[in-house]
N, CA, C, O and CB atoms as a CASP TS submission, in Angstrom:
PFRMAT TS
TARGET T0000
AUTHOR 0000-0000-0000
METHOD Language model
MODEL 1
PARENT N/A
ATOM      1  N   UNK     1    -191.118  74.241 172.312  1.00  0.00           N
ATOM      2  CA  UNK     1    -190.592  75.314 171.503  1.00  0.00           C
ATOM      3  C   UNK     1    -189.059  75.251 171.432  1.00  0.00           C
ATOM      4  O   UNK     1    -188.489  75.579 170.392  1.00  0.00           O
ATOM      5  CB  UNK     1    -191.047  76.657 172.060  1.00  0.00           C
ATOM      6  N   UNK     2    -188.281  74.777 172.667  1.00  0.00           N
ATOM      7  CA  UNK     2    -186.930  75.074 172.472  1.00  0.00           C
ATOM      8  C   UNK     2    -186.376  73.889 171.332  1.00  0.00           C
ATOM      9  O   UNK     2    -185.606  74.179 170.416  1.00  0.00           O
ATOM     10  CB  UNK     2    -186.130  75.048 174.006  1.00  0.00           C
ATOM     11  N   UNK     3    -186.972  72.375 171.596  1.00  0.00           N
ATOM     12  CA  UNK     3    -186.701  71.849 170.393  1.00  0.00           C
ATOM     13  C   UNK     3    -187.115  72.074 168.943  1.00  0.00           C
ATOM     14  O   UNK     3    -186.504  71.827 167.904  1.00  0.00           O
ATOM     15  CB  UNK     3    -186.927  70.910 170.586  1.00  0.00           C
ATOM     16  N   UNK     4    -187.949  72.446 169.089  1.00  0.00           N
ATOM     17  CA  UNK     4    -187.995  73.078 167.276  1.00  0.00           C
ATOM     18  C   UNK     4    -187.311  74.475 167.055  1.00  0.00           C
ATOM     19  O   UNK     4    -186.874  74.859 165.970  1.00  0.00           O
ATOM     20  CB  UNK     4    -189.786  73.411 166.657  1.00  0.00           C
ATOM     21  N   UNK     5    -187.286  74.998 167.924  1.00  0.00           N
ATOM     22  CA  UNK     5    -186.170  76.105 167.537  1.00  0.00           C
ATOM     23  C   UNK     5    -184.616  75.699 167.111  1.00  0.00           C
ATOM     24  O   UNK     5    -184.017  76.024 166.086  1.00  0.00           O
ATOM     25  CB  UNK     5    -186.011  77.026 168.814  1.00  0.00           C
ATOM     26  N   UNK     6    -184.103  74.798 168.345  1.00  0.00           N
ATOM     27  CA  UNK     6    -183.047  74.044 167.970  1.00  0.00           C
ATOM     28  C   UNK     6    -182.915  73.408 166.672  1.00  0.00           C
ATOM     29  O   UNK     6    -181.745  73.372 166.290  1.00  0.00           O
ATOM     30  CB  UNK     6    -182.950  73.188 168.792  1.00  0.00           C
ATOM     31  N   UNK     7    -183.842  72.848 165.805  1.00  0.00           N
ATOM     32  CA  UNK     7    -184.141  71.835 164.707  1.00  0.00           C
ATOM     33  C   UNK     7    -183.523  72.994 163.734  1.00  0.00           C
ATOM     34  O   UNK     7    -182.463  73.008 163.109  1.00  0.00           O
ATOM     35  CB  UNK     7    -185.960  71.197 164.447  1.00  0.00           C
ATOM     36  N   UNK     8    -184.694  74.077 163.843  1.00  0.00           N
ATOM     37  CA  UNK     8    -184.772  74.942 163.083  1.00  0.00           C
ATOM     38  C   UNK     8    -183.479  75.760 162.685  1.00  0.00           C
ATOM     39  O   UNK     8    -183.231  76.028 161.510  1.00  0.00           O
ATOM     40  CB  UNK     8    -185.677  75.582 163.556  1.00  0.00           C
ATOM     41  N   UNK     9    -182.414  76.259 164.075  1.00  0.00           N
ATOM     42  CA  UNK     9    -181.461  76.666 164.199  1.00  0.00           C
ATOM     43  C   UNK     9    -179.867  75.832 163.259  1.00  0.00           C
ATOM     44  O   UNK     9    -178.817  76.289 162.809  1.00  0.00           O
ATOM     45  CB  UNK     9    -181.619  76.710 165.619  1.00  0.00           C
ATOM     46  N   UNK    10    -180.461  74.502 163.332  1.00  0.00           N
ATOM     47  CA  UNK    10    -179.185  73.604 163.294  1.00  0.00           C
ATOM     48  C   UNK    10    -179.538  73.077 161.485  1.00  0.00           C
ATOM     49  O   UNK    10    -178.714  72.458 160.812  1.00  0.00           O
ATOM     50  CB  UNK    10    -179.204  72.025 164.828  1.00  0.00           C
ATOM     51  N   UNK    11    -180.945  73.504 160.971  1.00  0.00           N
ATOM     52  CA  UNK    11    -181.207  73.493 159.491  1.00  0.00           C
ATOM     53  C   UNK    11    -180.676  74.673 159.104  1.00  0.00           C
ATOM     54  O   UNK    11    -181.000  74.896 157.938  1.00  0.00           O
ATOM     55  CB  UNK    11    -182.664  73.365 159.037  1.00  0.00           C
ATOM     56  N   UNK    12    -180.085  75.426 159.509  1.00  0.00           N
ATOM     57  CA  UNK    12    -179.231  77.085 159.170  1.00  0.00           C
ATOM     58  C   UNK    12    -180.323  77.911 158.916  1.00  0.00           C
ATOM     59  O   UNK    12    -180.072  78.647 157.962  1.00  0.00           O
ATOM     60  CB  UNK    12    -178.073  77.238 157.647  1.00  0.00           C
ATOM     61  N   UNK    13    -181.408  78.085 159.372  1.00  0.00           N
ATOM     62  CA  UNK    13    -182.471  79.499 159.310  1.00  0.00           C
ATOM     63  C   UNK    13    -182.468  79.840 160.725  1.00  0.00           C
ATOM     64  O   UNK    13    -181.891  79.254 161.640  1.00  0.00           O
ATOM     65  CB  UNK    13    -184.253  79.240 158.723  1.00  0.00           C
ATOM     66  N   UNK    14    -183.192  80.864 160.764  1.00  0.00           N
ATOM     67  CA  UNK    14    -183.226  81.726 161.901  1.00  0.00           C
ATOM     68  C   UNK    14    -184.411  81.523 162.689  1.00  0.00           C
ATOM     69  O   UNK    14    -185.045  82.488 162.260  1.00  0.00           O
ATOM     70  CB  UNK    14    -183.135  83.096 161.522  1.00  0.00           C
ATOM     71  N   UNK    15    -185.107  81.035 163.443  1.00  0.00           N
ATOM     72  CA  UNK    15    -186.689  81.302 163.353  1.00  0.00           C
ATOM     73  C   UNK    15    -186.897  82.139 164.408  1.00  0.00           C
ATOM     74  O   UNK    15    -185.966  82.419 165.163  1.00  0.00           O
ATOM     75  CB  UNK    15    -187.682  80.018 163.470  1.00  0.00           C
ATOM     76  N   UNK    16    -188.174  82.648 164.587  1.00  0.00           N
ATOM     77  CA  UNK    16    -188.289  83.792 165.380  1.00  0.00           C
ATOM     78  C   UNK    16    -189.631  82.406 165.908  1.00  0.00           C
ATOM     79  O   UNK    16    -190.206  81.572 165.209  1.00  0.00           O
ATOM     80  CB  UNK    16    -188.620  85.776 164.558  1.00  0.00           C
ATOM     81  N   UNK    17    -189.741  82.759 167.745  1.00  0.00           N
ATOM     82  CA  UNK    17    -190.387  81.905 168.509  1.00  0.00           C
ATOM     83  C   UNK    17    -191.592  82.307 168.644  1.00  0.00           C
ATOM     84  O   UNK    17    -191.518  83.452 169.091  1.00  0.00           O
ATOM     85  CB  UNK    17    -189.856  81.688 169.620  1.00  0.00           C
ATOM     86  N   UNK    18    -192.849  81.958 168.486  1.00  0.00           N
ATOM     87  CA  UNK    18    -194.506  82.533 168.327  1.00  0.00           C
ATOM     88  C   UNK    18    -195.286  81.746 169.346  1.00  0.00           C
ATOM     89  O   UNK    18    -196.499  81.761 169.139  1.00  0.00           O
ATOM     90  CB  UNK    18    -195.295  82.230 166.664  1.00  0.00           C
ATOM     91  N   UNK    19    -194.886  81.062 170.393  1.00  0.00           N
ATOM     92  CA  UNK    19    -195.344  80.436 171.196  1.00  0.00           C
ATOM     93  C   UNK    19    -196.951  80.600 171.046  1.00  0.00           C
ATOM     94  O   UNK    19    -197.300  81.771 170.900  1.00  0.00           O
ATOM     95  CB  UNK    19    -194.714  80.784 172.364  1.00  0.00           C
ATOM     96  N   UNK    20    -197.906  79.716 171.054  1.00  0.00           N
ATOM     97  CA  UNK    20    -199.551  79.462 171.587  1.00  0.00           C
ATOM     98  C   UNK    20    -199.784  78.121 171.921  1.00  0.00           C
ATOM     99  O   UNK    20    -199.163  77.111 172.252  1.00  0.00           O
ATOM    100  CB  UNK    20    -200.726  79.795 170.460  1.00  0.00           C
ATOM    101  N   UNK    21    -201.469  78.697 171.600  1.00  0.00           N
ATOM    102  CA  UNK    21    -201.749  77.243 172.377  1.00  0.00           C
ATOM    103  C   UNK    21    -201.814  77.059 174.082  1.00  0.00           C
ATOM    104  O   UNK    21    -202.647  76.231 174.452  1.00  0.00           O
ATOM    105  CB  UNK    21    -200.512  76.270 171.923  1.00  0.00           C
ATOM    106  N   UNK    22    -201.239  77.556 174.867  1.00  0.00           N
ATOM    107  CA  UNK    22    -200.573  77.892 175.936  1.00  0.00           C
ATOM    108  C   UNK    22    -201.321  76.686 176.772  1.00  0.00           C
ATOM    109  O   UNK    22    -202.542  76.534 176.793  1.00  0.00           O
ATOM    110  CB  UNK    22    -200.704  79.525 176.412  1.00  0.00           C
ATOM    111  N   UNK    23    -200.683  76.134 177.229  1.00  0.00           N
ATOM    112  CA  UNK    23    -201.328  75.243 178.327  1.00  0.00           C
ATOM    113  C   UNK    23    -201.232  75.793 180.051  1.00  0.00           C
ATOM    114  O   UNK    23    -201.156  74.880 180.873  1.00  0.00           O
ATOM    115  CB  UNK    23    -200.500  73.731 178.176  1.00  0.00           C
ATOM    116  N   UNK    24    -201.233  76.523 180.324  1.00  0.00           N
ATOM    117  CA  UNK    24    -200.902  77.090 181.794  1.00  0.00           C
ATOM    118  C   UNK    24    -201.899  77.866 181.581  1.00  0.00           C
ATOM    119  O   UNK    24    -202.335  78.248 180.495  1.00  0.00           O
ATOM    120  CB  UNK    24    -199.439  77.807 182.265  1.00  0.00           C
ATOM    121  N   UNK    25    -202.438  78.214 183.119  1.00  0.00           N
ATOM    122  CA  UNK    25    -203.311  79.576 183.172  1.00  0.00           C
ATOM    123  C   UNK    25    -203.026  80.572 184.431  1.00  0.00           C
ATOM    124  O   UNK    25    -201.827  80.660 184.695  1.00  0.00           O
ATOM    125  CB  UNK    25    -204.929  79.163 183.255  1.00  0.00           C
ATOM    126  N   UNK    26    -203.657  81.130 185.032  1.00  0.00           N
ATOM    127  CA  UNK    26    -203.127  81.915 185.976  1.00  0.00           C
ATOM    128  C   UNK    26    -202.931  80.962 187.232  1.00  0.00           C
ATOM    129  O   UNK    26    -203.377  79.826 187.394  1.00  0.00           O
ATOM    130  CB  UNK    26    -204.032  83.157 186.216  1.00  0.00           C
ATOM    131  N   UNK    27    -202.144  81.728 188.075  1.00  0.00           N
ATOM    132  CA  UNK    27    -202.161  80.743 189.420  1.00  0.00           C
ATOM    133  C   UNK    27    -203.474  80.903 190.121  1.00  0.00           C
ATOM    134  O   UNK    27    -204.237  81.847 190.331  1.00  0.00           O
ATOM    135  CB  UNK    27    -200.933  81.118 190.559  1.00  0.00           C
ATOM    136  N   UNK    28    -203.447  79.441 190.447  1.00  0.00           N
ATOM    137  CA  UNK    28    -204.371  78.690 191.526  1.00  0.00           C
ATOM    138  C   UNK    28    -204.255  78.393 192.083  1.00  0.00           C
ATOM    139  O   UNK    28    -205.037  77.605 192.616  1.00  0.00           O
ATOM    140  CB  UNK    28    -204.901  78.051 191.626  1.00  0.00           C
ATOM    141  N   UNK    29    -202.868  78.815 192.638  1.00  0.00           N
ATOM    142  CA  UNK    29    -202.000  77.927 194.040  1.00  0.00           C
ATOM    143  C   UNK    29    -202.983  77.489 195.061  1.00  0.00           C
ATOM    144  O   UNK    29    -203.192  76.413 195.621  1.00  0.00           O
ATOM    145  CB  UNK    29    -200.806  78.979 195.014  1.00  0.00           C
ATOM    146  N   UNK    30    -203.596  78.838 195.132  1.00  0.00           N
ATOM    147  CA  UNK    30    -204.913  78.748 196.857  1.00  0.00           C
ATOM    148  C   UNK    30    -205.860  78.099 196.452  1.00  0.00           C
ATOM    149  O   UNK    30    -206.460  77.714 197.456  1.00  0.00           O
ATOM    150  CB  UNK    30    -205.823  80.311 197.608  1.00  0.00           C
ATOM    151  N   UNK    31    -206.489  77.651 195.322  1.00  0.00           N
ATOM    152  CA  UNK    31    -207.675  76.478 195.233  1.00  0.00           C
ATOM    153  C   UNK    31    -206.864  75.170 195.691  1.00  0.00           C
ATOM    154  O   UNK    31    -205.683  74.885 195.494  1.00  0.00           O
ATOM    155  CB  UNK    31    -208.406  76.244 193.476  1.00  0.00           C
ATOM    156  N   UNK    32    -207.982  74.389 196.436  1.00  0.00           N
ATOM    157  CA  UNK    32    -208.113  73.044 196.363  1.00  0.00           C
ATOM    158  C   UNK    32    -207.723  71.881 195.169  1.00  0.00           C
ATOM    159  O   UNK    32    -206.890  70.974 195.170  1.00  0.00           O
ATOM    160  CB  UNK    32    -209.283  73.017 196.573  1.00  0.00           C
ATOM    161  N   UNK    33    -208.554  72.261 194.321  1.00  0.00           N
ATOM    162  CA  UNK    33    -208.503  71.524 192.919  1.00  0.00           C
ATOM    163  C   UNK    33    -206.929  71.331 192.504  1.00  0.00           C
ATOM    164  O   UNK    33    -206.475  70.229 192.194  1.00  0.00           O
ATOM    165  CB  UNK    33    -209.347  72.484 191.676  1.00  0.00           C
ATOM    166  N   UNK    34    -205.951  72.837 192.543  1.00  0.00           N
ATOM    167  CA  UNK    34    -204.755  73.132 192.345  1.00  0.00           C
ATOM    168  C   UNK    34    -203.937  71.840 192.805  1.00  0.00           C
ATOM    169  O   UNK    34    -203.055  71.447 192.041  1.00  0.00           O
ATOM    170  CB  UNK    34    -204.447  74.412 193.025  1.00  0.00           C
ATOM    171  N   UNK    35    -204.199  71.051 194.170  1.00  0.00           N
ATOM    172  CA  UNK    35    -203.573  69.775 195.182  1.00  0.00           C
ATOM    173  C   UNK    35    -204.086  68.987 194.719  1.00  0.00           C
ATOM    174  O   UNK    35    -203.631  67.965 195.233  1.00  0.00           O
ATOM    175  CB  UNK    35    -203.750  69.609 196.674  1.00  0.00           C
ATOM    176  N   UNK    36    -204.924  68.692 193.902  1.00  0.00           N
ATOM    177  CA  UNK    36    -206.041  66.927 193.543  1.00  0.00           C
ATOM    178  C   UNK    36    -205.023  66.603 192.103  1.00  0.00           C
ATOM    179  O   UNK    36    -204.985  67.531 191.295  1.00  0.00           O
ATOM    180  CB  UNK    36    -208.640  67.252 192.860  1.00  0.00           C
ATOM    181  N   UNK    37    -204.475  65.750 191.870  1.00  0.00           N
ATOM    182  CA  UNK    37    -203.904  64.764 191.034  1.00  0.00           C
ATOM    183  C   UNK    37    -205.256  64.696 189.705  1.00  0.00           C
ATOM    184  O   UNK    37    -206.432  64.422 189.945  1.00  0.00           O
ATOM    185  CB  UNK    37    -203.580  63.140 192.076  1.00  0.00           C
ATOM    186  N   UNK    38    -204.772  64.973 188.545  1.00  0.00           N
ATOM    187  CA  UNK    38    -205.983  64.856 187.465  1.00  0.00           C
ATOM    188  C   UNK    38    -205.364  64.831 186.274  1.00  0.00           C
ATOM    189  O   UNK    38    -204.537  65.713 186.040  1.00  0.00           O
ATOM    190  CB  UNK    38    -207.071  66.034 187.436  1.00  0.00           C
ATOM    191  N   UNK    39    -205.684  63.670 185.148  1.00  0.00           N
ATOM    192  CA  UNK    39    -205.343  63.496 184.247  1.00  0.00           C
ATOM    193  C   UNK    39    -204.799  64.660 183.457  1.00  0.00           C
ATOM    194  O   UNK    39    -203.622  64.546 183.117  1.00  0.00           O
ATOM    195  CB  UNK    39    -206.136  62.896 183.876  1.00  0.00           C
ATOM    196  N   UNK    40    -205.419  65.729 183.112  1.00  0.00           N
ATOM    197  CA  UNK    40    -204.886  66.991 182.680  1.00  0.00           C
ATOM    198  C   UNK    40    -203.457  67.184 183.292  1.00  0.00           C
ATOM    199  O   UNK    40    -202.553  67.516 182.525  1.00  0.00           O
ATOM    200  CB  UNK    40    -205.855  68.154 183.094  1.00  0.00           C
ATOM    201  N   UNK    41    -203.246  67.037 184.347  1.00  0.00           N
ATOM    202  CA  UNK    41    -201.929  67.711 184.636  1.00  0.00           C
ATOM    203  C   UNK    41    -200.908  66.696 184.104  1.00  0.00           C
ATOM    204  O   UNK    41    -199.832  67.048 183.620  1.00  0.00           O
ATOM    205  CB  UNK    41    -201.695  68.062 186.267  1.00  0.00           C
ATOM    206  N   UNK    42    -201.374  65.182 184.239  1.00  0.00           N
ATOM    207  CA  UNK    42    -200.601  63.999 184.130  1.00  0.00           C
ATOM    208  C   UNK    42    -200.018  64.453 182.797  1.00  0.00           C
ATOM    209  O   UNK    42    -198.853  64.723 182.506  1.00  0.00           O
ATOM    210  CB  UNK    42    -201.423  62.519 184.183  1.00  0.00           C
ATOM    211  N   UNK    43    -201.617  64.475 181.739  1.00  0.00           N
ATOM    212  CA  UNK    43    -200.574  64.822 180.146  1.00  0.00           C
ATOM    213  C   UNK    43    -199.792  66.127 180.006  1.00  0.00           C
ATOM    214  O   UNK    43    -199.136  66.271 178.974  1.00  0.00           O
ATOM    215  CB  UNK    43    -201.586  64.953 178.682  1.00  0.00           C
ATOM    216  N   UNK    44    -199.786  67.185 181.013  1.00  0.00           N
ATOM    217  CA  UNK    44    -198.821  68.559 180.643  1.00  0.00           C
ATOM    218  C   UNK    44    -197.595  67.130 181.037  1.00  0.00           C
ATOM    219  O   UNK    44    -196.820  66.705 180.179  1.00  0.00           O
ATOM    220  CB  UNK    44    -198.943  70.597 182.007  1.00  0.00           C
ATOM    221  N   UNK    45    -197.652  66.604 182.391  1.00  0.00           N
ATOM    222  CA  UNK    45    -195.926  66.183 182.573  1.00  0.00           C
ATOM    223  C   UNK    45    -195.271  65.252 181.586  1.00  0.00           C
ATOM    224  O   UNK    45    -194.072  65.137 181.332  1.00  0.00           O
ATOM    225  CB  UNK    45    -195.640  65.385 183.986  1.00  0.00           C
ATOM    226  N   UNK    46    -196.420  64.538 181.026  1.00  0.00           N
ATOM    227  CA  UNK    46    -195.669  63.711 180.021  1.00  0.00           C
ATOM    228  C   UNK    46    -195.236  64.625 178.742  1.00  0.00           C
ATOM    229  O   UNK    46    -194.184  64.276 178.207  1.00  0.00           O
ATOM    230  CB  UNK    46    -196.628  62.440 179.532  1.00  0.00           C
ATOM    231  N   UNK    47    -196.055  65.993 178.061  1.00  0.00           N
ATOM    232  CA  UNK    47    -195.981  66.803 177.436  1.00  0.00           C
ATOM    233  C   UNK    47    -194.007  67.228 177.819  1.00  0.00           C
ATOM    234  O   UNK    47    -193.050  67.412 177.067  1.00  0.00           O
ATOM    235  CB  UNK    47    -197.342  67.768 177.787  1.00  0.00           C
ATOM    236  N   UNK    48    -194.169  67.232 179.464  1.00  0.00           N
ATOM    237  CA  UNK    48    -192.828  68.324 179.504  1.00  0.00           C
ATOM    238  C   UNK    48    -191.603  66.969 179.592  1.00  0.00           C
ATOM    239  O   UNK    48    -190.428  67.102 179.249  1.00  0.00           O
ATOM    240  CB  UNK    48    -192.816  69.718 181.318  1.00  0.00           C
ATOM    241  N   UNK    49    -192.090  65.957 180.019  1.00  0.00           N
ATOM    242  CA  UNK    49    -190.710  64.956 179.397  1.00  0.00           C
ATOM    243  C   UNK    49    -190.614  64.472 178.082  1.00  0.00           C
ATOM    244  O   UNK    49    -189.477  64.597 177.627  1.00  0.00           O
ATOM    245  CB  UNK    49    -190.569  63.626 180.088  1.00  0.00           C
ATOM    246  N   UNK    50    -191.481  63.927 177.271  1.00  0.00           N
ATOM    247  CA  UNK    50    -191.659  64.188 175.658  1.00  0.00           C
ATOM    248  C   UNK    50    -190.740  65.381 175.595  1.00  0.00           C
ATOM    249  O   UNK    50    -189.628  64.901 175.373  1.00  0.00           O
ATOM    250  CB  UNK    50    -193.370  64.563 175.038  1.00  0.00           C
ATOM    251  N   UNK    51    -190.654  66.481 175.665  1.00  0.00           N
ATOM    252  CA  UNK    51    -189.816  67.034 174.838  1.00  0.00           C
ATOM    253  C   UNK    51    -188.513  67.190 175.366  1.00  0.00           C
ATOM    254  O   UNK    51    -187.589  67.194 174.552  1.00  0.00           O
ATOM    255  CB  UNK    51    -190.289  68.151 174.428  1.00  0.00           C
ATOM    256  N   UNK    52    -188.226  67.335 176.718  1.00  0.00           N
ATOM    257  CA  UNK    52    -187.141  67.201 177.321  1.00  0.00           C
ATOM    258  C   UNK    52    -186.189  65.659 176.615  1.00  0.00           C
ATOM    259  O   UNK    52    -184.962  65.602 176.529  1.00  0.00           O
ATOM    260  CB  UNK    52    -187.637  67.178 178.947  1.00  0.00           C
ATOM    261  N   UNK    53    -187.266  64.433 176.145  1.00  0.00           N
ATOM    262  CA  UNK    53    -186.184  63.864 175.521  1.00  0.00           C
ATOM    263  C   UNK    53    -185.891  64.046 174.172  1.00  0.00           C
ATOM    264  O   UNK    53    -184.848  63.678 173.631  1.00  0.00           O
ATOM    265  CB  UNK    53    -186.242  62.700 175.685  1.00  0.00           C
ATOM    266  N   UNK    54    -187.244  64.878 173.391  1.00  0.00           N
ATOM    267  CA  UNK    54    -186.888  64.904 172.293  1.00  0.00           C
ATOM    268  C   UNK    54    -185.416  66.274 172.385  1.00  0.00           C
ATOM    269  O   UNK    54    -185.022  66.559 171.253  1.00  0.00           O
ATOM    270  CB  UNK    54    -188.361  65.139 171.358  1.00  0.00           C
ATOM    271  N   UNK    55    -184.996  66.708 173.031  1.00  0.00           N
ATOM    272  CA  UNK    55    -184.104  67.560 172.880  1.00  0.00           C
ATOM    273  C   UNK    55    -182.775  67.385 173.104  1.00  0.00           C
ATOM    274  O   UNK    55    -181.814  68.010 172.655  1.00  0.00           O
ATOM    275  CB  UNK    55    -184.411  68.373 173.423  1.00  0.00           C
ATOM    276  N   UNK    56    -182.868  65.830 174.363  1.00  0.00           N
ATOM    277  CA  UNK    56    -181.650  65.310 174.345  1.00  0.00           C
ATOM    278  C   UNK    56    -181.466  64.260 172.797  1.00  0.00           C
ATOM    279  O   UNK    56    -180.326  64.332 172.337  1.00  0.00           O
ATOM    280  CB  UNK    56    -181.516  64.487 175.860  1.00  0.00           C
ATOM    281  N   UNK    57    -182.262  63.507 172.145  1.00  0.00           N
ATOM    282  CA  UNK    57    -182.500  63.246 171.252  1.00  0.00           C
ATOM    283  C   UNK    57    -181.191  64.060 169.913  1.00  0.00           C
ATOM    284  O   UNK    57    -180.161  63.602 169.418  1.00  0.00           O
ATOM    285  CB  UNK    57    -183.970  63.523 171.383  1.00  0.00           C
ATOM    286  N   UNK    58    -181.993  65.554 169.720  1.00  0.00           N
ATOM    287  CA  UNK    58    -181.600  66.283 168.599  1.00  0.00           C
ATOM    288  C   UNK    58    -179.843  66.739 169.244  1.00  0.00           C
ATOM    289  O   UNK    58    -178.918  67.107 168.519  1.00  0.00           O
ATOM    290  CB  UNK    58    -182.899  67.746 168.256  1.00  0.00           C
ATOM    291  N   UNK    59    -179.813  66.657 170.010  1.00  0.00           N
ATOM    292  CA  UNK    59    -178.392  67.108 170.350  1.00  0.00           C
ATOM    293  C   UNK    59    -177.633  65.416 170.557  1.00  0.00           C
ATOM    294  O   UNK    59    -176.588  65.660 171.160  1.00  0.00           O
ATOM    295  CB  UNK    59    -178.385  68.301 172.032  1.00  0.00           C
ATOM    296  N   UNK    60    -177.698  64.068 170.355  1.00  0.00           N
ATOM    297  CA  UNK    60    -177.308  63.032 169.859  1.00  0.00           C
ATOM    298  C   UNK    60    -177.243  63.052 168.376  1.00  0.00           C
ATOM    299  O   UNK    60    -176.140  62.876 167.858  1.00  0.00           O
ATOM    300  CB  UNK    60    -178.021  62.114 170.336  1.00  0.00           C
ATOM    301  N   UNK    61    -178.042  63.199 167.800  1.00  0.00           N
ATOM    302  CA  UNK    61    -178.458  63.213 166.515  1.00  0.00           C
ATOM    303  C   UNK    61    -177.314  64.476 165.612  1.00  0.00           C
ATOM    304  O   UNK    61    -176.939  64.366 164.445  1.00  0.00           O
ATOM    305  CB  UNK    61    -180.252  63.614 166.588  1.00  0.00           C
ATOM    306  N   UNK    62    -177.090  65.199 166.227  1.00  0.00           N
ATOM    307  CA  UNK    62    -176.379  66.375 165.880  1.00  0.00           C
ATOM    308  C   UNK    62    -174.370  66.311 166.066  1.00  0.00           C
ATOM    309  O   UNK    62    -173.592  67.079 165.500  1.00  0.00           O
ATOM    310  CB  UNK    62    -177.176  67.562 166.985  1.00  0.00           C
ATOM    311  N   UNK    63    -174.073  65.408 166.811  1.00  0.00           N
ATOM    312  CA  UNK    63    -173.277  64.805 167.589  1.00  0.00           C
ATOM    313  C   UNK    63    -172.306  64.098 166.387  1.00  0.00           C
ATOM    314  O   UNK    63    -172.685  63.223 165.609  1.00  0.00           O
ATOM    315  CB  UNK    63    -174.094  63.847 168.666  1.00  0.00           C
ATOM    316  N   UNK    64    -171.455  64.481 166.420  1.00  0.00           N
ATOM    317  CA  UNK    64    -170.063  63.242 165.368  1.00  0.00           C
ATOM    318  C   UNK    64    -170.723  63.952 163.852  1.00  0.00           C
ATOM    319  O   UNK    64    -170.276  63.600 162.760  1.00  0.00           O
ATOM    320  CB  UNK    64    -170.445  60.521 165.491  1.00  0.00           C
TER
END
């Protein structure tokens, strides 16, 4: 969300943020399952560096 807001921001509109989809759910700290390594979590982290570079990305791109 923060990079398409940014996109959105730096095309001169305003956008208002509607977040879904939501990939998180409540805590599970105290399950077991919560500690076991599982593809699901693998793609949220690649999910959260994917955009972490697409954001260093738009702020190069934006640059000079």
């Amino acid at each position: 969300m923060p990079r398409s807001m940014r996109h959105f921001r730096q095309a001169g509109l305003k956008p208002l943020a509607a977040p879904t989809h939501y990939l998180t759910q409540p805590d599970q700290a105290g399950q077991l399952r919560h500690w076991v390594p599982s593809a699901t979590h693998l793609r949220k982290s690649e999910r959260a560096l994917y955009e972490a570079l697409g954001l260093l990305a738009v702020g190069w791109e934006h640059e000079g």
